[in-house]
N, C-alpha and C positions, 0 to 999 in steps of 0.2 A: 575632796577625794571621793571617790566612788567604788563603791565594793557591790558586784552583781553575784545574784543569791545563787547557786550552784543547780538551786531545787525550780523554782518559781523564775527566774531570769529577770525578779526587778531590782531596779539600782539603787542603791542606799547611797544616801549623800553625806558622807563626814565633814561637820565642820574642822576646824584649825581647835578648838575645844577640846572636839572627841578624839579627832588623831592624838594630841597630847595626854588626852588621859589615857588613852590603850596603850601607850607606849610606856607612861608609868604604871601601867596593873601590870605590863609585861616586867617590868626594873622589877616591881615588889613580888611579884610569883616568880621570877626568874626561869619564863619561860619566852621563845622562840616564837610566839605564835599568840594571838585573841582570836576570843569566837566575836563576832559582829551578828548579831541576830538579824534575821529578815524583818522588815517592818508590814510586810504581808502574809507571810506565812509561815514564820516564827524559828525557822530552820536557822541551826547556829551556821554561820559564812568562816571558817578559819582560817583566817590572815596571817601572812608570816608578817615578823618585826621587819623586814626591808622593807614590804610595800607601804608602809607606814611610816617610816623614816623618809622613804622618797616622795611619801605627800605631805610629810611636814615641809619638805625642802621645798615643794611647789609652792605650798601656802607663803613662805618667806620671801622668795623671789619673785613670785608676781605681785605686785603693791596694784589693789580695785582703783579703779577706776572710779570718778562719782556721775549722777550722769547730766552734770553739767561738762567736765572734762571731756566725755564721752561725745554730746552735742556739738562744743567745741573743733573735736577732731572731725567728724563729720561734716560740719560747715567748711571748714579749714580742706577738707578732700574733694566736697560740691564744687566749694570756690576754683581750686586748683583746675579740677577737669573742667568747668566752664572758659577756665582761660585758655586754657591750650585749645579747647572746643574752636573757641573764637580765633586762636592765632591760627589755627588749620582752613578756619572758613577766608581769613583774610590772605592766607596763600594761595589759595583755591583761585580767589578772584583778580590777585595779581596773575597769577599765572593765564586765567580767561582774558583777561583786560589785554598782556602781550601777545596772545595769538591771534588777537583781530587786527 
């Protein structure tokens, strides 16, 4: 999750950790909202409880990748487009082969 600072405009990266903890200071203060500090220039960022629930839910639903898996699909999308590549070049030259 990413929260950009209101003052300085850098992006602060929340883990799946820190989303979960601001979401319990929010249950135990019973409030609506966390300050997210800048990590550059120290300006509190106040987050409402939704944006925070909705990057819990991201964290949940997207399962990482590792980057062997990652390599994998990439070889696996190389492959693919080399084949069509080549079934495009072999139509090509059927098609030059019947018009002579």
């Amino acid at each position: 999750m990413d929260i950009t600072c209101w003052n300085c405009k850098t992006v602060t990266k929340l883990d799946k950790a820190a989303v979960e903890a601001a979401i319990a200071a929010m249950d135990a203060s019973k409030l609506g909202f966390h300050d997210v500090a800048c990590a550059s220039c120290g300006k509190a960022n106040r987050t409402a409880r939704d944006l925070f629930v909705a990057g819990l839910a991201d964290f949940n639903a997207a399962p990482e990748m590792t980057k062997r898996e990652i390599n994998q699909a990439h070889k696996a999308e190389k492959a693919a487009k080399d084949k069509a590549k080549d079934e495009r070049a072999a139509v090509k030259a059927a098609v030059k082969k019947a018009k002579k």
